[in-house]
TORKOL-4160 file (C-alpha; in steps of 0.2 Angstrom, whole numbers, padded with zeros to 4 digits, m for minus):
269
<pt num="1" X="0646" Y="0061" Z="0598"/>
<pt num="2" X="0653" Y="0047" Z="0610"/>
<pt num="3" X="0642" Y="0033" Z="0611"/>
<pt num="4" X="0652" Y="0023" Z="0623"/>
<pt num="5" X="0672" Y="0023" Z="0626"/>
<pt num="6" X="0673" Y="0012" Z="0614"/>
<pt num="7" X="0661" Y="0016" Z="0601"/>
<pt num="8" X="0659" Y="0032" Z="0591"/>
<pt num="9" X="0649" Y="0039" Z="0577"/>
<pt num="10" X="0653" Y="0053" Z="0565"/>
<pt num="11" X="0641" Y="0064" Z="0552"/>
<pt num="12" X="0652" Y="0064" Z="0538"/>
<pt num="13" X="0649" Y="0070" Z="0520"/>
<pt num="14" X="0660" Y="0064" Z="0505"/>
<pt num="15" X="0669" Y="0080" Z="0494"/>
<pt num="16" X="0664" Y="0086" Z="0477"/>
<pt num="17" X="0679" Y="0076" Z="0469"/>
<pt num="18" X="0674" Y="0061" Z="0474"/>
<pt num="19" X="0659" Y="0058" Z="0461"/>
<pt num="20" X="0661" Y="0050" Z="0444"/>
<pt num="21" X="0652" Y="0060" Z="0430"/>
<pt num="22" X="0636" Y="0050" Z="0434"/>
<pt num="23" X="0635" Y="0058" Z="0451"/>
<pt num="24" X="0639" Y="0041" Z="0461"/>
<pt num="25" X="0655" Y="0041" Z="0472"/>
<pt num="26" X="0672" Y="0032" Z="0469"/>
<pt num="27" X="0674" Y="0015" Z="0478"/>
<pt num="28" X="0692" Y="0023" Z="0481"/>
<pt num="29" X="0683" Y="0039" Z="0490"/>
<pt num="30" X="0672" Y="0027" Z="0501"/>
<pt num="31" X="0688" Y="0019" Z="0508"/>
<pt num="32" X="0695" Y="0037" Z="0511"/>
<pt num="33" X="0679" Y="0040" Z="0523"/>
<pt num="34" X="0681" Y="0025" Z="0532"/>
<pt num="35" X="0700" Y="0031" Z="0534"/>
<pt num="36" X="0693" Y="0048" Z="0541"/>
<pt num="37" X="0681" Y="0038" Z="0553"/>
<pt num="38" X="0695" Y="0028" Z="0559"/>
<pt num="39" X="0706" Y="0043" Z="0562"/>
<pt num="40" X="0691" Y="0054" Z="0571"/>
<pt num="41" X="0688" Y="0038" Z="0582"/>
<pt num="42" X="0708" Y="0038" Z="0584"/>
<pt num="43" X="0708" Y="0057" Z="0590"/>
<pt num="44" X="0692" Y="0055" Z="0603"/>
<pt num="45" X="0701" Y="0042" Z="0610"/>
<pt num="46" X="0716" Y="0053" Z="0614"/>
<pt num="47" X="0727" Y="0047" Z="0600"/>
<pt num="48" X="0727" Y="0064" Z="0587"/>
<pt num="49" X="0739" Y="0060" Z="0572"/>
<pt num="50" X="0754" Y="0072" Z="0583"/>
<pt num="51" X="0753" Y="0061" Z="0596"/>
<pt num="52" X="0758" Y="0045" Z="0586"/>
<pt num="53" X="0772" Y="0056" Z="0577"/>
<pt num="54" X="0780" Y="0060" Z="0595"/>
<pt num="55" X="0777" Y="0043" Z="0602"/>
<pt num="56" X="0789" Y="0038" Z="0583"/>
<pt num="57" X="0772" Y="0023" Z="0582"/>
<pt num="58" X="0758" Y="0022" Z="0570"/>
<pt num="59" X="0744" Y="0012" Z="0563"/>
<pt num="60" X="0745" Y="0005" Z="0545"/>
<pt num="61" X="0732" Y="m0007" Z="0538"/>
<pt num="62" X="0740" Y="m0023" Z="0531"/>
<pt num="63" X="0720" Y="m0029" Z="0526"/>
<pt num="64" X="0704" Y="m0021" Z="0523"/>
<pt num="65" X="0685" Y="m0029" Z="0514"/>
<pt num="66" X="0671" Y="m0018" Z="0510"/>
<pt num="67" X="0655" Y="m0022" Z="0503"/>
<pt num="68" X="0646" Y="m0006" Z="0495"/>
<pt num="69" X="0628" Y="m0008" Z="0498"/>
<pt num="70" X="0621" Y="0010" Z="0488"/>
<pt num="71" X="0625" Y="0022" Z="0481"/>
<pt num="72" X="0624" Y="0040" Z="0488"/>
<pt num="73" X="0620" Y="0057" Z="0481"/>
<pt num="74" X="0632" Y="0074" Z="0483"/>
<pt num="75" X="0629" Y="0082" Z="0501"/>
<pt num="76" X="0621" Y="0067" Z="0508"/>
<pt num="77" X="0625" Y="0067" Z="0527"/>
<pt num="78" X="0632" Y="0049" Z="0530"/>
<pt num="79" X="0631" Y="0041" Z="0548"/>
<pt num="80" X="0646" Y="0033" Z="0552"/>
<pt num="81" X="0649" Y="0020" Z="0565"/>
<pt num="82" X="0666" Y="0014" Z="0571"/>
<pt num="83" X="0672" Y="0003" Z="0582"/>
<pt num="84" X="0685" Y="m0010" Z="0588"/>
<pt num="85" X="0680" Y="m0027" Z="0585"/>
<pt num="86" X="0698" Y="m0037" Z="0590"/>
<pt num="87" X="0715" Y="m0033" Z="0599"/>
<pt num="88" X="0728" Y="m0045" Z="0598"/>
<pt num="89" X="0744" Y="m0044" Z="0607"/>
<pt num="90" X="0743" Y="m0026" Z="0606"/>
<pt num="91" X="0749" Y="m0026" Z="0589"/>
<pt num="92" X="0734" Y="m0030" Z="0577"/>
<pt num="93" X="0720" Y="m0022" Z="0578"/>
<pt num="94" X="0702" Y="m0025" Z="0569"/>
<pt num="95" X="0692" Y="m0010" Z="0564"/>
<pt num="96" X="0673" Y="m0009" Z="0560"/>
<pt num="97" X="0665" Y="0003" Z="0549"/>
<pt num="98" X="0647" Y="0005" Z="0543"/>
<pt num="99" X="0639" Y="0020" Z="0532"/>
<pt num="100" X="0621" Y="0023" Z="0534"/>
<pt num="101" X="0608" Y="0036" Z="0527"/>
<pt num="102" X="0593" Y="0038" Z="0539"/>
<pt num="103" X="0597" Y="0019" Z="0545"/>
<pt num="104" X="0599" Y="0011" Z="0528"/>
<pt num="105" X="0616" Y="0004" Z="0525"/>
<pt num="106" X="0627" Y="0011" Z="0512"/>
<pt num="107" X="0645" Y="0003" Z="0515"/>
<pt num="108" X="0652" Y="m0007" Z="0527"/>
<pt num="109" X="0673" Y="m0012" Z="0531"/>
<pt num="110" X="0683" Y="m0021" Z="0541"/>
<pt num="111" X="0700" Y="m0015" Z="0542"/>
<pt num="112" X="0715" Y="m0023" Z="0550"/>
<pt num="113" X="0729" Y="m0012" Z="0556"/>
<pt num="114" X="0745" Y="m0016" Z="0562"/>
<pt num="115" X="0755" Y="m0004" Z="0576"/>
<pt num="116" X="0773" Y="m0001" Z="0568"/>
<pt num="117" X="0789" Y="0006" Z="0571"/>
<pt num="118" X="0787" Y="0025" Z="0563"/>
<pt num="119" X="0805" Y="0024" Z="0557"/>
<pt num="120" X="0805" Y="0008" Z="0551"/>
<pt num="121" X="0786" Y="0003" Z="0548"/>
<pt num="122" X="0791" Y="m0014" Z="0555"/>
<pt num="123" X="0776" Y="m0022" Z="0566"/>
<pt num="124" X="0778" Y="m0014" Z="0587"/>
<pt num="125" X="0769" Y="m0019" Z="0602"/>
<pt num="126" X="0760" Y="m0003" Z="0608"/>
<pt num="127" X="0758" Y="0001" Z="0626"/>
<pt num="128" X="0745" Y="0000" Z="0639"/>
<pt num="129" X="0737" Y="0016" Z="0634"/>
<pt num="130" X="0736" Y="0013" Z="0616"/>
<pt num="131" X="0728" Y="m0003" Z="0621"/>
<pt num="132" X="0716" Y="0005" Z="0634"/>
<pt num="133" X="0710" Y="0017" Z="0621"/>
<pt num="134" X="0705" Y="0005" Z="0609"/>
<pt num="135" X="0695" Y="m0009" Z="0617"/>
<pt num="136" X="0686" Y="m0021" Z="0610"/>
<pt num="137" X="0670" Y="m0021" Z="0609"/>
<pt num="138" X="0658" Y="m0035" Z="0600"/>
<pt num="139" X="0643" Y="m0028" Z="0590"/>
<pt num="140" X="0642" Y="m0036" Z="0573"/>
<pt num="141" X="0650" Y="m0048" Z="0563"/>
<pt num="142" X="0666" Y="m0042" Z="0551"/>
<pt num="143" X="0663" Y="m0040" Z="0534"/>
<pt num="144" X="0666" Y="m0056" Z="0520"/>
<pt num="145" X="0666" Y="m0055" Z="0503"/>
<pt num="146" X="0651" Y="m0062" Z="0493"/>
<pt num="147" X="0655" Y="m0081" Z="0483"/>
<pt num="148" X="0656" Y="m0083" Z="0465"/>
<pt num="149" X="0657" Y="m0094" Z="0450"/>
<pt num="150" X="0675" Y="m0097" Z="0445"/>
<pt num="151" X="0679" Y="m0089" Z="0426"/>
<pt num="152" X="0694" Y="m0088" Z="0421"/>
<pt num="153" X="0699" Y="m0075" Z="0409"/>
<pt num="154" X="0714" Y="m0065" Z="0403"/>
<pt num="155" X="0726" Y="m0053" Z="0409"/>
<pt num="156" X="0727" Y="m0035" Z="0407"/>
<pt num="157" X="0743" Y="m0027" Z="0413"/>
<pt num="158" X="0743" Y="m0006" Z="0420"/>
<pt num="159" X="0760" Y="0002" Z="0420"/>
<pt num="160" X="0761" Y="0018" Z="0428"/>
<pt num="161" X="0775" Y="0030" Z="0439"/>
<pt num="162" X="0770" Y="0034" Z="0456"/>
<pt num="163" X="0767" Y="0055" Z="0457"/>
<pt num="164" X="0779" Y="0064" Z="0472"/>
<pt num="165" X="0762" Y="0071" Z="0476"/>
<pt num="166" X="0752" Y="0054" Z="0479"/>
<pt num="167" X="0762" Y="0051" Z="0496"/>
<pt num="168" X="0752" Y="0052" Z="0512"/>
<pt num="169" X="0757" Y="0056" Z="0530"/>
<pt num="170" X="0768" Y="0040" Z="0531"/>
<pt num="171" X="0780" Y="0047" Z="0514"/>
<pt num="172" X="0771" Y="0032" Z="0503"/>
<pt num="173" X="0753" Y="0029" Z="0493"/>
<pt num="174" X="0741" Y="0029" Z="0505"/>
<pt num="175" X="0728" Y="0013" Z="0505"/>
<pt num="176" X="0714" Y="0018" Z="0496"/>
<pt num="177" X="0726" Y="0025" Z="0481"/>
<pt num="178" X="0726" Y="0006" Z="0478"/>
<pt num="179" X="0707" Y="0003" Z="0475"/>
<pt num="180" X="0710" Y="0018" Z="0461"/>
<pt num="181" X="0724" Y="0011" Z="0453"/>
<pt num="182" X="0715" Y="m0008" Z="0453"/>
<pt num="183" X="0698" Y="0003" Z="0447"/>
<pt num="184" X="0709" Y="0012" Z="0432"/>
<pt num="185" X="0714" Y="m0004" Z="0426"/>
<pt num="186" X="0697" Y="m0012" Z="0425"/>
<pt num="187" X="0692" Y="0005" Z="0418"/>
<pt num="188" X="0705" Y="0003" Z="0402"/>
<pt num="189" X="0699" Y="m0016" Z="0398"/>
<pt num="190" X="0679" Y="m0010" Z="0399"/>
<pt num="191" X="0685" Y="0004" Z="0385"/>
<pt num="192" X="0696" Y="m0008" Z="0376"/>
<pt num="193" X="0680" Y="m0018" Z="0376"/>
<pt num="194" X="0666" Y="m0004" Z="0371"/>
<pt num="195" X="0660" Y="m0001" Z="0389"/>
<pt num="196" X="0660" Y="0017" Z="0396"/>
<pt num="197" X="0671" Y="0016" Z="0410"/>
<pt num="198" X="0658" Y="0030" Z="0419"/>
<pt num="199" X="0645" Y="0015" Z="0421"/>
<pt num="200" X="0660" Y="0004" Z="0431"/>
<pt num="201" X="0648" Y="0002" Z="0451"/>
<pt num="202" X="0657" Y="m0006" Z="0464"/>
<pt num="203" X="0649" Y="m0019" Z="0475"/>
<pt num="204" X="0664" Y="m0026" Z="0485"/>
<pt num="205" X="0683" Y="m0027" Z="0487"/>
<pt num="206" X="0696" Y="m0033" Z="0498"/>
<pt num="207" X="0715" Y="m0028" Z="0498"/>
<pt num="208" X="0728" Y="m0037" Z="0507"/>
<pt num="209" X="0743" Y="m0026" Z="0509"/>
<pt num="210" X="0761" Y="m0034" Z="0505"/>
<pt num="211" X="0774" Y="m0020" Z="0505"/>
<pt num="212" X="0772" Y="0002" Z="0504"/>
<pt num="213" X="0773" Y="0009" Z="0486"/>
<pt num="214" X="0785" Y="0024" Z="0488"/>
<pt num="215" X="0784" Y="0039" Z="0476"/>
<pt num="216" X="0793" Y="0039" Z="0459"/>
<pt num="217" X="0794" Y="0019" Z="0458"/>
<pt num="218" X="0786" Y="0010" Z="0445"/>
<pt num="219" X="0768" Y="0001" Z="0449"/>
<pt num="220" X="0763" Y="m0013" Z="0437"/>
<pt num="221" X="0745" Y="m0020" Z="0442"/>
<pt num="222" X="0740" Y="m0035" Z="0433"/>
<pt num="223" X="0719" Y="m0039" Z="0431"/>
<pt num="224" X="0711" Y="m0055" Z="0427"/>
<pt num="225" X="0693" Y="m0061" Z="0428"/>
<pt num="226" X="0693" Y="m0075" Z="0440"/>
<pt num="227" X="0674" Y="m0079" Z="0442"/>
<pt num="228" X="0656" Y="m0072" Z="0439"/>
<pt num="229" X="0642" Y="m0068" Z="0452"/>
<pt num="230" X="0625" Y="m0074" Z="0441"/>
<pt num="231" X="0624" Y="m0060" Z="0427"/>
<pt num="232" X="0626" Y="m0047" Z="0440"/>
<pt num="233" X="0643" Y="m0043" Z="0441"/>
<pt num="234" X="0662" Y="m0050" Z="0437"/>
<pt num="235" X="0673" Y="m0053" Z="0448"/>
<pt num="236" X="0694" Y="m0048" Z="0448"/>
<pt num="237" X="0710" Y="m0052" Z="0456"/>
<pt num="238" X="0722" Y="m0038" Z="0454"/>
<pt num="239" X="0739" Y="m0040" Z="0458"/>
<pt num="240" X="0752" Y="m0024" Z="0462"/>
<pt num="241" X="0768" Y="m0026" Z="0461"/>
<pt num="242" X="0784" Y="m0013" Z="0461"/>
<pt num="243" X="0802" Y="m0015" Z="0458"/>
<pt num="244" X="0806" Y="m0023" Z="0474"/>
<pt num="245" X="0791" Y="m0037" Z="0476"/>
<pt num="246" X="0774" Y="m0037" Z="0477"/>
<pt num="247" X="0764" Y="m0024" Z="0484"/>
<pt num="248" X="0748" Y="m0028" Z="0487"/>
<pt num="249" X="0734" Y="m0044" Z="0482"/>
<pt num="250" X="0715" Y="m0038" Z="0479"/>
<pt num="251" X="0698" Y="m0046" Z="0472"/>
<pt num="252" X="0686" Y="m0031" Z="0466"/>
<pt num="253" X="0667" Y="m0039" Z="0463"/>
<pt num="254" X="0660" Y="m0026" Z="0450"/>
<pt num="255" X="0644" Y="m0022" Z="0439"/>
<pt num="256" X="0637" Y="m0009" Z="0429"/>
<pt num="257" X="0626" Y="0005" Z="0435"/>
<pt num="258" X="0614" Y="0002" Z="0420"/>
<pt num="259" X="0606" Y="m0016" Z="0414"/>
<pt num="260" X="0616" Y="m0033" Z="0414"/>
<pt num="261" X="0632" Y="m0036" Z="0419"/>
<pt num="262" X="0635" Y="m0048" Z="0405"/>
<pt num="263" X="0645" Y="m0036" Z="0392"/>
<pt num="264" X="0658" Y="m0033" Z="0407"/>
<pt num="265" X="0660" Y="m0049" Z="0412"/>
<pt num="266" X="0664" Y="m0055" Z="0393"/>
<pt num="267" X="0675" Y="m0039" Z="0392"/>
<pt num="268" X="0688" Y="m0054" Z="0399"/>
<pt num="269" X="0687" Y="m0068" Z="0388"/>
Protein backbone atom coordinates (compact mmCIF):
# COMPACT_ATOMS: atom_id res chain seq x y z
CA UNK A 1 0.00 0.00 0.00
CA UNK A 2 1.50 3.41 -1.10
CA UNK A 3 1.14 5.97 1.41
CA UNK A 4 2.70 8.81 -0.49
CA UNK A 5 5.58 8.56 -3.27
CA UNK A 6 7.79 8.65 -0.68
CA UNK A 7 6.43 6.58 1.95
CA UNK A 8 5.43 3.04 1.95
CA UNK A 9 4.18 0.34 4.43
CA UNK A 10 4.44 -3.30 4.17
CA UNK A 11 2.43 -6.27 6.32
CA UNK A 12 5.21 -8.52 6.93
CA UNK A 13 5.66 -11.72 9.01
CA UNK A 14 8.99 -13.04 10.16
CA UNK A 15 9.71 -17.15 9.13
CA UNK A 16 9.79 -20.01 11.44
CA UNK A 17 13.67 -20.03 11.60
CA UNK A 18 13.88 -16.96 13.01
CA UNK A 19 12.71 -17.74 16.64
CA UNK A 20 15.14 -18.87 19.36
CA UNK A 21 13.88 -21.93 21.45
CA UNK A 22 12.01 -19.47 23.62
CA UNK A 23 9.86 -18.46 20.84
CA UNK A 24 11.37 -14.73 20.71
CA UNK A 25 12.93 -13.67 17.27
CA UNK A 26 16.74 -13.19 16.55
CA UNK A 27 18.09 -9.55 16.68
CA UNK A 28 19.78 -10.97 13.38
CA UNK A 29 16.19 -11.78 11.72
CA UNK A 30 14.76 -8.24 12.80
CA UNK A 31 17.56 -6.64 10.67
CA UNK A 32 16.73 -9.23 7.78
CA UNK A 33 12.93 -7.62 7.77
CA UNK A 34 14.12 -4.32 7.77
CA UNK A 35 16.34 -5.40 4.62
CA UNK A 36 13.04 -6.86 2.93
CA UNK A 37 11.18 -3.35 3.83
CA UNK A 38 13.82 -1.53 2.32
CA UNK A 39 13.90 -3.70 -0.85
CA UNK A 40 9.95 -3.74 -1.16
CA UNK A 41 10.13 0.14 -0.81
CA UNK A 42 13.13 -0.11 -3.49
CA UNK A 43 10.79 -2.31 -5.98
CA UNK A 44 7.44 0.16 -5.62
CA UNK A 45 9.59 2.92 -6.41
CA UNK A 46 10.66 1.27 -9.75
CA UNK A 47 13.96 0.05 -8.71
CA UNK A 48 13.47 -4.12 -8.47
CA UNK A 49 16.86 -5.76 -7.63
CA UNK A 50 17.14 -6.58 -11.98
CA UNK A 51 16.99 -3.17 -12.53
CA UNK A 52 20.11 -2.16 -10.29
CA UNK A 53 22.05 -5.44 -11.95
CA UNK A 54 21.53 -3.92 -15.62
CA UNK A 55 22.12 -0.55 -14.52
CA UNK A 56 25.83 -2.47 -13.06
CA UNK A 57 24.78 0.08 -9.51
CA UNK A 58 23.63 -0.92 -6.12
CA UNK A 59 22.83 0.08 -2.63
CA UNK A 60 25.08 -1.29 0.41
CA UNK A 61 24.63 -0.17 3.93
CA UNK A 62 27.95 1.13 5.27
CA UNK A 63 25.93 2.02 8.92
CA UNK A 64 22.80 0.81 10.50
CA UNK A 65 21.26 1.36 14.55
CA UNK A 66 18.22 -0.38 15.85
CA UNK A 67 16.66 -0.35 19.02
CA UNK A 68 14.20 -3.48 19.70
CA UNK A 69 11.44 -2.39 21.62
CA UNK A 70 9.27 -6.08 22.09
CA UNK A 71 9.36 -8.96 21.37
CA UNK A 72 6.99 -10.61 18.89
CA UNK A 73 5.26 -14.01 18.82
CA UNK A 74 5.28 -16.53 15.49
CA UNK A 75 2.78 -15.34 12.85
CA UNK A 76 2.25 -12.02 14.23
CA UNK A 77 1.48 -9.55 11.28
CA UNK A 78 4.13 -6.62 11.73
CA UNK A 79 3.27 -3.16 10.18
CA UNK A 80 6.19 -1.96 8.60
CA UNK A 81 6.97 1.69 7.71
CA UNK A 82 9.69 2.89 5.49
CA UNK A 83 10.99 5.91 4.29
CA UNK A 84 13.74 8.13 3.26
CA UNK A 85 14.85 10.53 5.72
CA UNK A 86 18.16 12.04 3.89
CA UNK A 87 19.83 12.24 0.19
CA UNK A 88 23.15 13.49 -0.14
CA UNK A 89 24.95 14.20 -3.29
CA UNK A 90 23.05 11.30 -4.64
CA UNK A 91 25.33 9.05 -3.13
CA UNK A 92 24.37 8.39 0.69
CA UNK A 93 21.16 7.80 1.43
CA UNK A 94 19.22 7.49 5.02
CA UNK A 95 16.65 4.85 5.58
CA UNK A 96 13.94 4.80 8.15
CA UNK A 97 12.22 1.74 9.52
CA UNK A 98 9.79 1.15 12.25
CA UNK A 99 7.90 -2.26 13.34
CA UNK A 100 4.53 -2.07 14.92
CA UNK A 101 1.82 -4.50 16.12
CA UNK A 102 -1.77 -2.89 16.20
CA UNK A 103 0.29 0.66 16.72
CA UNK A 104 2.64 -0.52 19.47
CA UNK A 105 6.32 -0.24 18.52
CA UNK A 106 8.38 -3.21 18.18
CA UNK A 107 11.83 -2.25 16.33
CA UNK A 108 12.89 0.74 14.81
CA UNK A 109 16.33 1.42 12.24
CA UNK A 110 18.04 3.85 10.63
CA UNK A 111 20.09 2.63 7.88
CA UNK A 112 22.72 4.35 5.86
CA UNK A 113 23.29 3.19 2.36
CA UNK A 114 25.82 4.04 0.04
CA UNK A 115 25.17 3.73 -4.09
CA UNK A 116 28.28 1.74 -5.45
CA UNK A 117 29.91 0.68 -8.36
CA UNK A 118 28.31 -3.12 -9.01
CA UNK A 119 31.76 -4.34 -10.18
CA UNK A 120 33.87 -2.69 -7.94
CA UNK A 121 31.56 -1.67 -4.83
CA UNK A 122 33.45 1.66 -4.82
CA UNK A 123 30.98 4.70 -3.74
CA UNK A 124 29.00 6.11 -7.41
CA UNK A 125 26.72 9.02 -7.80
CA UNK A 126 23.42 7.61 -8.98
CA UNK A 127 21.33 9.44 -11.48
CA UNK A 128 18.32 11.72 -11.61
CA UNK A 129 15.92 8.91 -11.46
CA UNK A 130 17.52 6.98 -8.70
CA UNK A 131 17.33 10.32 -6.87
CA UNK A 132 13.77 11.04 -7.86
CA UNK A 133 12.63 7.70 -6.64
CA UNK A 134 13.96 8.08 -3.31
CA UNK A 135 12.97 11.55 -1.91
CA UNK A 136 13.38 12.66 1.20
CA UNK A 137 10.73 12.93 3.24
CA UNK A 138 10.95 14.33 7.13
CA UNK A 139 8.69 12.23 9.55
CA UNK A 140 10.67 11.21 12.71
CA UNK A 141 13.77 11.54 14.03
CA UNK A 142 16.72 8.77 13.22
CA UNK A 143 17.33 6.22 15.76
CA UNK A 144 20.40 6.83 18.59
CA UNK A 145 21.54 4.46 20.77
CA UNK A 146 20.61 4.48 24.64
CA UNK A 147 23.77 5.98 27.12
CA UNK A 148 25.50 3.85 29.46
CA UNK A 149 27.93 3.51 32.45
CA UNK A 150 31.47 2.81 31.29
CA UNK A 151 32.74 -0.96 32.47
CA UNK A 152 35.46 -2.18 31.28
CA UNK A 153 35.90 -5.79 30.90
CA UNK A 154 37.72 -8.58 29.04
CA UNK A 155 38.02 -9.80 25.75
CA UNK A 156 36.58 -12.75 24.17
CA UNK A 157 37.88 -13.75 20.75
CA UNK A 158 35.41 -15.85 17.99
CA UNK A 159 37.29 -17.50 15.05
CA UNK A 160 35.29 -18.83 12.53
CA UNK A 161 35.55 -19.71 8.31
CA UNK A 162 33.08 -17.96 6.32
CA UNK A 163 30.48 -20.79 4.56
CA UNK A 164 30.33 -20.50 0.40
CA UNK A 165 26.57 -20.58 1.16
CA UNK A 166 26.54 -17.34 3.57
CA UNK A 167 27.13 -15.02 0.37
CA UNK A 168 24.22 -12.77 -0.67
CA UNK A 169 23.21 -11.19 -3.77
CA UNK A 170 26.44 -9.07 -3.97
CA UNK A 171 28.85 -12.57 -3.69
CA UNK A 172 29.79 -11.42 0.18
CA UNK A 173 28.07 -11.84 3.96
CA UNK A 174 25.23 -9.98 3.88
CA UNK A 175 24.67 -7.23 6.84
CA UNK A 176 22.73 -8.81 9.21
CA UNK A 177 24.98 -12.02 9.13
CA UNK A 178 27.13 -9.68 11.27
CA UNK A 179 24.68 -9.14 14.16
CA UNK A 180 24.75 -13.33 14.23
CA UNK A 181 28.12 -13.60 14.31
CA UNK A 182 28.54 -10.59 17.08
CA UNK A 183 25.35 -12.39 18.92
CA UNK A 184 27.34 -16.03 18.86
CA UNK A 185 30.06 -14.53 20.44
CA UNK A 186 28.33 -13.09 23.23
CA UNK A 187 26.33 -16.41 23.26
CA UNK A 188 29.94 -18.57 24.04
CA UNK A 189 31.03 -16.14 26.97
CA UNK A 190 27.26 -16.35 28.60
CA UNK A 191 27.93 -20.33 28.46
CA UNK A 192 31.51 -20.08 29.41
CA UNK A 193 30.06 -18.12 32.39
CA UNK A 194 26.77 -20.41 33.34
CA UNK A 195 24.17 -18.39 31.55
CA UNK A 196 21.82 -20.18 28.81
CA UNK A 197 22.60 -18.50 25.72
CA UNK A 198 18.52 -18.97 24.87
CA UNK A 199 17.82 -16.20 27.53
CA UNK A 200 20.44 -13.67 25.46
CA UNK A 201 17.31 -10.46 24.47
CA UNK A 202 18.42 -7.90 22.46
CA UNK A 203 17.64 -4.14 23.13
CA UNK A 204 19.81 -2.16 20.68
CA UNK A 205 22.72 -2.46 18.23
CA UNK A 206 24.58 -0.44 15.73
CA UNK A 207 27.02 -1.59 13.08
CA UNK A 208 29.35 0.49 11.32
CA UNK A 209 30.45 -1.36 8.16
CA UNK A 210 34.35 -1.10 7.19
CA UNK A 211 35.02 -3.59 4.42
CA UNK A 212 32.84 -6.92 2.79
CA UNK A 213 33.54 -10.37 4.30
CA UNK A 214 33.90 -12.76 1.29
CA UNK A 215 33.36 -16.41 1.50
CA UNK A 216 36.00 -18.92 2.57
CA UNK A 217 38.12 -16.15 4.49
CA UNK A 218 38.75 -16.29 8.07
CA UNK A 219 36.55 -13.90 10.51
CA UNK A 220 37.93 -13.19 13.97
CA UNK A 221 35.29 -11.06 16.10
CA UNK A 222 36.73 -9.76 19.15
CA UNK A 223 33.89 -8.80 22.34
CA UNK A 224 34.48 -6.87 25.25
CA UNK A 225 32.14 -5.23 27.84
CA UNK A 226 32.57 -1.57 27.71
CA UNK A 227 29.88 -0.30 30.02
CA UNK A 228 26.45 -1.28 31.92
CA UNK A 229 22.88 0.39 31.54
CA UNK A 230 21.60 0.19 35.58
CA UNK A 231 21.22 -3.64 36.20
CA UNK A 232 19.34 -3.94 33.02
CA UNK A 233 21.42 -4.87 30.50
CA UNK A 234 25.41 -4.98 29.45
CA UNK A 235 26.67 -3.26 26.93
CA UNK A 236 29.50 -4.73 23.94
CA UNK A 237 31.82 -3.51 21.40
CA UNK A 238 32.45 -6.14 18.85
CA UNK A 239 35.16 -5.79 16.62
CA UNK A 240 35.32 -8.07 13.01
CA UNK A 241 38.08 -8.34 11.39
CA UNK A 242 39.40 -10.65 8.31
CA UNK A 243 42.60 -11.19 6.69
CA UNK A 244 42.77 -8.07 4.76
CA UNK A 245 41.51 -5.31 7.69
CA UNK A 246 38.87 -4.60 9.65
CA UNK A 247 35.47 -5.42 8.63
CA UNK A 248 33.12 -4.13 10.58
CA UNK A 249 32.85 -1.87 14.30
CA UNK A 250 29.52 -2.56 16.49
CA UNK A 251 28.05 -1.86 20.19
CA UNK A 252 25.18 -4.57 20.97
CA UNK A 253 23.14 -3.36 24.43
CA UNK A 254 21.96 -6.73 25.79
CA UNK A 255 19.83 -8.24 28.74
CA UNK A 256 18.19 -11.33 29.75
CA UNK A 257 14.78 -12.39 28.97
CA UNK A 258 14.30 -13.57 32.55
CA UNK A 259 15.13 -11.56 36.01
CA UNK A 260 18.31 -9.08 36.40
CA UNK A 261 20.75 -8.55 34.07
CA UNK A 262 23.54 -8.70 36.62
CA UNK A 263 24.93 -12.36 36.07
CA UNK A 264 25.42 -11.22 32.23
CA UNK A 265 26.99 -8.22 32.91
CA UNK A 266 29.59 -9.89 35.40
CA UNK A 267 30.03 -12.76 32.75
CA UNK A 268 32.88 -9.97 31.59
CA UNK A 269 34.83 -9.35 34.51
Amino acid sequence: MQVTNTVWEFPLTLPRNAFTAREAPRAGDIWRLCQDAATLASIRSGWPPSRFRAEKVAFIVYKMTMLHQAETPYGAVLDTKTWVSRLRRRTLSTREVRVRIAGQPVASATQEWVHVDFDTQKPKQGSQETAAAFAEVDIEPSVTMPGYDPLPGVEEELVFDMWQTWSDPLAHANHPQYIDWCDESTSRRMLASGLDPILLQPLAEQVNFRSSVLPGERVTVQTKRVGFIGSNAVVLKHHLATDRGPAADAVSVRSLAEGSAEALISAWD
